[in-house]
LUMKOL-443635 format. One record per atom (N, C-alpha, C, O, CB): atom name; x, y, z. Coordinates in nm, 3 decimals. Atoms other than C-alpha are relative to their C-alpha. Glycine has a CB too. Layout:
<rs>
+------+---------+---------+---------+
| atom |      xx |      yy |      zz |
+------+---------+---------+---------+
|   CA |       X |       Y |       Z |
...
+------+---------+---------+---------+
</rs>
This chain:
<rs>
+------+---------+---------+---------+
| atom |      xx |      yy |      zz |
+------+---------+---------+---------+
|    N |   0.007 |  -0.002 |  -0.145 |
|   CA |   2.618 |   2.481 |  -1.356 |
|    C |  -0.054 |  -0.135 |   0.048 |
|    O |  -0.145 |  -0.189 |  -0.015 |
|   CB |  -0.088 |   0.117 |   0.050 |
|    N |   0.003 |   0.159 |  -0.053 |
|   CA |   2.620 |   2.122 |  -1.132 |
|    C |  -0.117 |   0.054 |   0.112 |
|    O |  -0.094 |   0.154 |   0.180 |
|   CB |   0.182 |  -0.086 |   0.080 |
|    N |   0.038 |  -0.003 |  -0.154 |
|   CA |   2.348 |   2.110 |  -0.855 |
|    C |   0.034 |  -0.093 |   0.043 |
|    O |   0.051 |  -0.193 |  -0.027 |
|   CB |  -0.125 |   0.011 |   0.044 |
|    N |   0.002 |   0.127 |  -0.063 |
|   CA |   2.405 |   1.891 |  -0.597 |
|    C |  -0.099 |   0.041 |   0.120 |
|    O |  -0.163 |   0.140 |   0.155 |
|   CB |   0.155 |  -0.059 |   0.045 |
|    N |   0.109 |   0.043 |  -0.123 |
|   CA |   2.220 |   1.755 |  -0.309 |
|    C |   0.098 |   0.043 |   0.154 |
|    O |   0.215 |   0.013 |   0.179 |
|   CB |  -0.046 |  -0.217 |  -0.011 |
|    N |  -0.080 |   0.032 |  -0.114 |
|   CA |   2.339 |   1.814 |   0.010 |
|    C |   0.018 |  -0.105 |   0.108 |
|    O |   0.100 |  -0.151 |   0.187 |
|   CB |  -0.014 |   0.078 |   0.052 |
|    N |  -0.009 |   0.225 |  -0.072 |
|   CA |   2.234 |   1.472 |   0.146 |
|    C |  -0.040 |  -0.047 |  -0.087 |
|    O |  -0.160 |  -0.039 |  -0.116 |
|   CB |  -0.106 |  -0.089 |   0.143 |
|    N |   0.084 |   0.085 |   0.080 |
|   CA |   2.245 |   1.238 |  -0.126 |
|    C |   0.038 |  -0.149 |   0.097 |
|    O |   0.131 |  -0.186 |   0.168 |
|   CB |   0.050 |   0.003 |  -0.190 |
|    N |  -0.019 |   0.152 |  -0.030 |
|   CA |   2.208 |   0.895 |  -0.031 |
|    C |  -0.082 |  -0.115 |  -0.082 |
|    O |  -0.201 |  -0.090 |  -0.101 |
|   CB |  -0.038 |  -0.020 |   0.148 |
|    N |   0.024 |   0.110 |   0.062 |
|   CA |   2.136 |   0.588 |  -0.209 |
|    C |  -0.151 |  -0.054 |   0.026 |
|    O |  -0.165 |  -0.086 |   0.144 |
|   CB |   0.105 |  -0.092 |   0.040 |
|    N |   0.063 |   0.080 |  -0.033 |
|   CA |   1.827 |   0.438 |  -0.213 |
|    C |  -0.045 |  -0.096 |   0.056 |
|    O |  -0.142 |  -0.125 |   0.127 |
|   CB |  -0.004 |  -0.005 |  -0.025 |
|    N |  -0.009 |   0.169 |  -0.105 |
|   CA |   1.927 |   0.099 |  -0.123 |
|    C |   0.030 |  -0.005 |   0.134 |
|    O |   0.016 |  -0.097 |   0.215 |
|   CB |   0.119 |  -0.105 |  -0.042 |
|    N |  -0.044 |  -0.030 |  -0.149 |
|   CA |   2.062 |   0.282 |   0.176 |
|    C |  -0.129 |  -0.013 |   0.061 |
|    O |  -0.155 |  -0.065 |   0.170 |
|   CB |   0.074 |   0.152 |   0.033 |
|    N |   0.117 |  -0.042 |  -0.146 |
|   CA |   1.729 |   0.369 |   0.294 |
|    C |  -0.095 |  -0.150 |   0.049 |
|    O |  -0.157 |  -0.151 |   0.156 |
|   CB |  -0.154 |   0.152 |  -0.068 |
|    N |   0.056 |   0.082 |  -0.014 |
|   CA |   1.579 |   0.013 |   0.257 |
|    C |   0.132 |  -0.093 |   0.102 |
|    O |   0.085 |  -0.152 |   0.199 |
|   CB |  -0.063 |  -0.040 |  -0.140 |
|    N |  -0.121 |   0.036 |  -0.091 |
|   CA |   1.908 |  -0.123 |   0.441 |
|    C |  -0.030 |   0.088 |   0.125 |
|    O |  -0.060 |   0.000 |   0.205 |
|   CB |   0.159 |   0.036 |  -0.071 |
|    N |   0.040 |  -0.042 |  -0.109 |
|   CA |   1.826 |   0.119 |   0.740 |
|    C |  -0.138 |  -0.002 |   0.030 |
|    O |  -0.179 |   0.050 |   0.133 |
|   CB |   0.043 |   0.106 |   0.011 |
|    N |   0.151 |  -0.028 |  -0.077 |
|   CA |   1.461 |   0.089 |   0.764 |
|    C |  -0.054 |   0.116 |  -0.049 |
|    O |  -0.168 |   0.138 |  -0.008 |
|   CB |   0.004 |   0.020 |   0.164 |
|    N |   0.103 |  -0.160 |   0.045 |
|   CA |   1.344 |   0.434 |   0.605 |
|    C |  -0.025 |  -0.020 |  -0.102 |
|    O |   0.031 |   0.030 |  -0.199 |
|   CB |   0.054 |   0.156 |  -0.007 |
|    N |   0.093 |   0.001 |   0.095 |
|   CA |   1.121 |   0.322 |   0.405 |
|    C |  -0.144 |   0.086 |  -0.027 |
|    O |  -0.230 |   0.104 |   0.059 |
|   CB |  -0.024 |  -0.112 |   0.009 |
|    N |   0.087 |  -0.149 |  -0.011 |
|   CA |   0.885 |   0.602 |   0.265 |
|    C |  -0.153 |  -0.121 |   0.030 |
|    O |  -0.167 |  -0.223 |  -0.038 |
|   CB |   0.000 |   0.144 |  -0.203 |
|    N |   0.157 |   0.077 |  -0.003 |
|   CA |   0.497 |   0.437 |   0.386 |
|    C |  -0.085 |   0.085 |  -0.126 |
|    O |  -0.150 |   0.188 |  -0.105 |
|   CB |  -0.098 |   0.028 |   0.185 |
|    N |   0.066 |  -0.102 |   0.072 |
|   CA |   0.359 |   0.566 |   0.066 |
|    C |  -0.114 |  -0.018 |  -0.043 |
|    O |  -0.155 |   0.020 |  -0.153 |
|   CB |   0.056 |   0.035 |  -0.092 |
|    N |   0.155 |   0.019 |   0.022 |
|   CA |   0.003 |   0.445 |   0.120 |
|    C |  -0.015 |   0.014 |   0.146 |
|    O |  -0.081 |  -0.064 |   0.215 |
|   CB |  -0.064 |  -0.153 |  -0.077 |
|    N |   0.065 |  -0.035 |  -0.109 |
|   CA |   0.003 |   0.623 |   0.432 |
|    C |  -0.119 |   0.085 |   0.013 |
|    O |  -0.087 |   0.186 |  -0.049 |
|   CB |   0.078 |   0.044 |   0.063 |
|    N |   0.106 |  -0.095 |   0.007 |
|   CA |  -0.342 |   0.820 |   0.484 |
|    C |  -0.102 |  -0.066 |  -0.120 |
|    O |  -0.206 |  -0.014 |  -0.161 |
|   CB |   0.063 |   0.159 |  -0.035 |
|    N |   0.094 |   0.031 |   0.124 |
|   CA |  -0.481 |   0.596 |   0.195 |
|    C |  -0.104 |  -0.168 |   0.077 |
|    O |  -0.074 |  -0.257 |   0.157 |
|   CB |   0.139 |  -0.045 |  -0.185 |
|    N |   0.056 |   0.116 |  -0.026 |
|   CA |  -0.765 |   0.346 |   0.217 |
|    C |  -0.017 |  -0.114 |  -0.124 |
|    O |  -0.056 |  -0.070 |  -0.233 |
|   CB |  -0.124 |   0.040 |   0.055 |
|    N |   0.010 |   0.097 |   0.119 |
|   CA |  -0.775 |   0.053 |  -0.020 |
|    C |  -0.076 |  -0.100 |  -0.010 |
|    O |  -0.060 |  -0.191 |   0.071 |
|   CB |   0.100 |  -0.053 |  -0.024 |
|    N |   0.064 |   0.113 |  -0.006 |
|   CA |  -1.037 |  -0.174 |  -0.142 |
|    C |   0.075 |  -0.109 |  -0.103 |
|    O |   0.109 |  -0.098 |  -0.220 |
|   CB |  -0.148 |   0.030 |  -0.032 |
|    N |  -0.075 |   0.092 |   0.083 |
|   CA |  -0.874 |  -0.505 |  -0.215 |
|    C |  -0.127 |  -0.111 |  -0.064 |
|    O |  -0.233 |  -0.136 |  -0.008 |
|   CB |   0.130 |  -0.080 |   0.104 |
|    N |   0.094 |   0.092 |   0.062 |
|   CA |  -1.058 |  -0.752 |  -0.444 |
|    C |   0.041 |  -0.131 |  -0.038 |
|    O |   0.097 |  -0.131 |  -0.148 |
|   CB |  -0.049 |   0.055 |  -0.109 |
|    N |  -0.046 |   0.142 |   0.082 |
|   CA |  -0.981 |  -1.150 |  -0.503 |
|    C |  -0.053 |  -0.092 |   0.059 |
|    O |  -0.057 |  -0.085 |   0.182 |
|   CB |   0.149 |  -0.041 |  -0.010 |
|    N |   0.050 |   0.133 |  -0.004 |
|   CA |  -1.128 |  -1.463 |  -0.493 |
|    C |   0.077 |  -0.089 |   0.057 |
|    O |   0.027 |  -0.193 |   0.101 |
|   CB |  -0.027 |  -0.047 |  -0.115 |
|    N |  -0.075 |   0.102 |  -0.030 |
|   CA |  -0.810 |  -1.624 |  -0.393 |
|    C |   0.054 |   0.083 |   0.133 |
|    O |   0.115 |   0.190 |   0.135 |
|   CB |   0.106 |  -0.054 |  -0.122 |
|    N |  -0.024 |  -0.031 |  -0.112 |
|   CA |  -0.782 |  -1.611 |  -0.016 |
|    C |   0.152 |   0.055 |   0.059 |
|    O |   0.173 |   0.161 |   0.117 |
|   CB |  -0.045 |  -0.104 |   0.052 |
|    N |  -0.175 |  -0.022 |  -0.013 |
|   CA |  -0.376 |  -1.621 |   0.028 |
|    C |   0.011 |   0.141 |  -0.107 |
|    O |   0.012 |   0.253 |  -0.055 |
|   CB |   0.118 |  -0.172 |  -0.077 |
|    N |   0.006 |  -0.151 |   0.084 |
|   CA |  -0.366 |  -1.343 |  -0.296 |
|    C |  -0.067 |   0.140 |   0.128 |
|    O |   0.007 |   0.239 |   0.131 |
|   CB |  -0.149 |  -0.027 |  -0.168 |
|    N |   0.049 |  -0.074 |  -0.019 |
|   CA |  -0.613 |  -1.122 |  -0.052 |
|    C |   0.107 |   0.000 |   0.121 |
|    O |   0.144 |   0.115 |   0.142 |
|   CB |  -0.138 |  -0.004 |  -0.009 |
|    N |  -0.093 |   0.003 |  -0.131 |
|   CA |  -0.374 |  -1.186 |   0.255 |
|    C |   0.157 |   0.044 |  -0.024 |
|    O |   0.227 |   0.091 |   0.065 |
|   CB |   0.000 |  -0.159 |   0.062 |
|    N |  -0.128 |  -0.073 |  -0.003 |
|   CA |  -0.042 |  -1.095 |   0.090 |
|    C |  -0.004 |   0.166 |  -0.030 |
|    O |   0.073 |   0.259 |  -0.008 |
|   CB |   0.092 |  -0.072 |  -0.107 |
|    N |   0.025 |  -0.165 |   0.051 |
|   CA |  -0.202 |  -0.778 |  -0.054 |
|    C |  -0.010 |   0.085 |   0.134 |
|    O |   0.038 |   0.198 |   0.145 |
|   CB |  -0.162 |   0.025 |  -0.100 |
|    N |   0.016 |  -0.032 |  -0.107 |
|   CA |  -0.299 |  -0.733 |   0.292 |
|    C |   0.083 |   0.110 |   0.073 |
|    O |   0.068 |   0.227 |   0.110 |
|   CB |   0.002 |  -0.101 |   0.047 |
|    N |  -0.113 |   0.009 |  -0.058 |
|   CA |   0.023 |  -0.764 |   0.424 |
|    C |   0.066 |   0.125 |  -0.037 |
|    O |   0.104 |   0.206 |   0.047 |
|   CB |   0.070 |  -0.119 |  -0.032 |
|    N |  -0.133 |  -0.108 |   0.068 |
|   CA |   0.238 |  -0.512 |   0.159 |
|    C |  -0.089 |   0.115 |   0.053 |
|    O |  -0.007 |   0.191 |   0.104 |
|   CB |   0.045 |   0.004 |  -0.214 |
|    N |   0.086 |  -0.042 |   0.005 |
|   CA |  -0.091 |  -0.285 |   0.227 |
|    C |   0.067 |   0.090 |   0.143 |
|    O |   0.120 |   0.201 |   0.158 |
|   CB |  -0.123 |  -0.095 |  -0.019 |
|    N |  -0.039 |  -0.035 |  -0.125 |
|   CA |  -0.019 |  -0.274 |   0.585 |
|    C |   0.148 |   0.082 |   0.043 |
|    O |   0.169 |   0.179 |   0.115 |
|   CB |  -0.008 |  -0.123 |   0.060 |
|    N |  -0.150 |  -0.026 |  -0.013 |
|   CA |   0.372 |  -0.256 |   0.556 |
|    C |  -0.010 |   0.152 |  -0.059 |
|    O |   0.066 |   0.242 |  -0.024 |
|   CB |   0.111 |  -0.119 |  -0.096 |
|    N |  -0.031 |  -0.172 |   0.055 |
|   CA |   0.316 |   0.080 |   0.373 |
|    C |  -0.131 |   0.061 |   0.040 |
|    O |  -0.187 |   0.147 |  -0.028 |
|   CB |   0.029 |   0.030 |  -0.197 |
|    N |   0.073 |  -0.140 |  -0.109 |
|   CA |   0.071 |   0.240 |   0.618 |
|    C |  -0.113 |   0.029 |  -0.049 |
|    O |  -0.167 |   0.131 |  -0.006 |
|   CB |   0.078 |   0.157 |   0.008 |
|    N |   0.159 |  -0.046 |   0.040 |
|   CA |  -0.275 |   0.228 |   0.419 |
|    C |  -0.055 |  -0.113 |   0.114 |
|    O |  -0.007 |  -0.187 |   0.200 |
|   CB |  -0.066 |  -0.030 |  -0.203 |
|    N |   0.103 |   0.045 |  -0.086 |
|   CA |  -0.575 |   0.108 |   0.558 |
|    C |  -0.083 |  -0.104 |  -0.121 |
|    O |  -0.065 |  -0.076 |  -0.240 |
|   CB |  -0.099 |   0.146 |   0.072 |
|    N |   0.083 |   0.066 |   0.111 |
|   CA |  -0.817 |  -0.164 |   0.357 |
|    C |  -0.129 |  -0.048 |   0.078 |
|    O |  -0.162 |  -0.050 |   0.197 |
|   CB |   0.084 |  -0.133 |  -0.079 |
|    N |   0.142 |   0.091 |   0.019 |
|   CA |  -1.148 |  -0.342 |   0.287 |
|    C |   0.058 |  -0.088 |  -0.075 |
|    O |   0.161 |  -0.058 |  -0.136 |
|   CB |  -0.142 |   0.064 |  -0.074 |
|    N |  -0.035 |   0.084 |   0.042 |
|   CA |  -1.123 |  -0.669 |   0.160 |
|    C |  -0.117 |  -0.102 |  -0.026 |
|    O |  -0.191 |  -0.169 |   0.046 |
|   CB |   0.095 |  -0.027 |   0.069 |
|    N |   0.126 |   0.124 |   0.000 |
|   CA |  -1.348 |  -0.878 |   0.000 |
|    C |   0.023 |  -0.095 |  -0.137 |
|    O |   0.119 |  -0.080 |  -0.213 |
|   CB |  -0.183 |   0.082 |  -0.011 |
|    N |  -0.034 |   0.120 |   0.070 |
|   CA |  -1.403 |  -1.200 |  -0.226 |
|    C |  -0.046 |  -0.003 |  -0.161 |
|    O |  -0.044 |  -0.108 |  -0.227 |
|   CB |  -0.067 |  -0.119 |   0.080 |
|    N |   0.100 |   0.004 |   0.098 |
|   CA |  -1.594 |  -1.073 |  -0.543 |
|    C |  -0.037 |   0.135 |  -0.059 |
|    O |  -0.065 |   0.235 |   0.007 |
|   CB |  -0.115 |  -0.062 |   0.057 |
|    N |   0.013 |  -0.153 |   0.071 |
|   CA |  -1.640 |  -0.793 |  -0.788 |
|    C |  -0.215 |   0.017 |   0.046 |
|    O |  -0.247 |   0.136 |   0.049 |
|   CB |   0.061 |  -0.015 |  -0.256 |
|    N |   0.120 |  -0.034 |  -0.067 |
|   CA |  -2.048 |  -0.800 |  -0.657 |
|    C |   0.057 |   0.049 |   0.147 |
|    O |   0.059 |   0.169 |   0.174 |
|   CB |  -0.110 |  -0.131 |   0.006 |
|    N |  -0.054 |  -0.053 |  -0.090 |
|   CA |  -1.898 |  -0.778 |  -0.345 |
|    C |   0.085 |   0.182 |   0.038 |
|    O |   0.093 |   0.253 |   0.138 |
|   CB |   0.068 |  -0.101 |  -0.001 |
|    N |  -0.107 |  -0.109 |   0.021 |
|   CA |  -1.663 |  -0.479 |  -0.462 |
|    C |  -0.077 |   0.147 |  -0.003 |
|    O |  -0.040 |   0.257 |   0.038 |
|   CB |   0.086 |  -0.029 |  -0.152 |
|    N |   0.111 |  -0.087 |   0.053 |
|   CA |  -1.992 |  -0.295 |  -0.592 |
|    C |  -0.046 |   0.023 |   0.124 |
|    O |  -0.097 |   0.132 |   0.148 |
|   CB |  -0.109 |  -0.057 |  -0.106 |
|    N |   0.136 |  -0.012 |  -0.171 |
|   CA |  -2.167 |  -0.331 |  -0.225 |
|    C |   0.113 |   0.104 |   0.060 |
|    O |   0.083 |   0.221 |   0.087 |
|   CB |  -0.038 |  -0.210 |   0.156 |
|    N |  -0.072 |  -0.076 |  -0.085 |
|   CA |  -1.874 |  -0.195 |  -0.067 |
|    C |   0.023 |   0.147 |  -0.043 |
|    O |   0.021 |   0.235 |   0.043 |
|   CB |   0.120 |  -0.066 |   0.022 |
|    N |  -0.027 |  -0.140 |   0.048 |
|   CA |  -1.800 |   0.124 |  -0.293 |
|    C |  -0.137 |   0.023 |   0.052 |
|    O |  -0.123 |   0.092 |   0.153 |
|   CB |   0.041 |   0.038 |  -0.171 |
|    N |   0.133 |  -0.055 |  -0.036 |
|   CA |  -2.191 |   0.179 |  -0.223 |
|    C |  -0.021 |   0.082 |   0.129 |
|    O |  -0.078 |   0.186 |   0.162 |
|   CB |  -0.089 |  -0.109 |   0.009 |
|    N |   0.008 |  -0.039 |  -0.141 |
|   CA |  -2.138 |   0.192 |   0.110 |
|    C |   0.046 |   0.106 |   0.090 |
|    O |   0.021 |   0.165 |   0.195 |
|   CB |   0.037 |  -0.077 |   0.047 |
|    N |  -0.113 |  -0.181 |  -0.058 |
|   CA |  -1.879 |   0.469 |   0.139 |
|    C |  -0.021 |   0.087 |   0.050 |
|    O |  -0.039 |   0.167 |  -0.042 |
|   CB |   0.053 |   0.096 |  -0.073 |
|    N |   0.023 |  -0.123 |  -0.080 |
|   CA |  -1.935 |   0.730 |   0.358 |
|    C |   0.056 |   0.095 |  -0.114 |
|    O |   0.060 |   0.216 |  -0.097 |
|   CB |   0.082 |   0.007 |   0.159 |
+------+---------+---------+---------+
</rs>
């Protein structure tokens, strides 16, 4: 026995129309790097898929912030 889909569509379709799944929506992310541009593209993809971040320059840094967590 075959299942099928009743809407299949391509993947590449959905990045060709814009429906792209945000699959760090509802998520928060602490980003960590020393290298300023590195912390700004992470930023960026971060944003494009709907999480939220902290961002800082330093694994001491990284430690303060988990501390801080509500």
């Amino acid at each position: 026995m075959k299942f099928q889909s009743s809407h299949q569509q391509n993947p590449s379709q959905n990045v060709m129309s814009g429906n792209i799944p945000r699959m760090l929506s509802g998520k928060r992310i602490l980003i960590v790097d020393d290298n300023d541009i590195n912390r700004k593209l992470i930023q960026w993809l971060v944003e494009e898929q709907g999480g939220e971040f902290d961002s800082v320059e330093n694994g001491e840094q990284a430690v303060d912030a988990c501390t801080q967590v509500n």
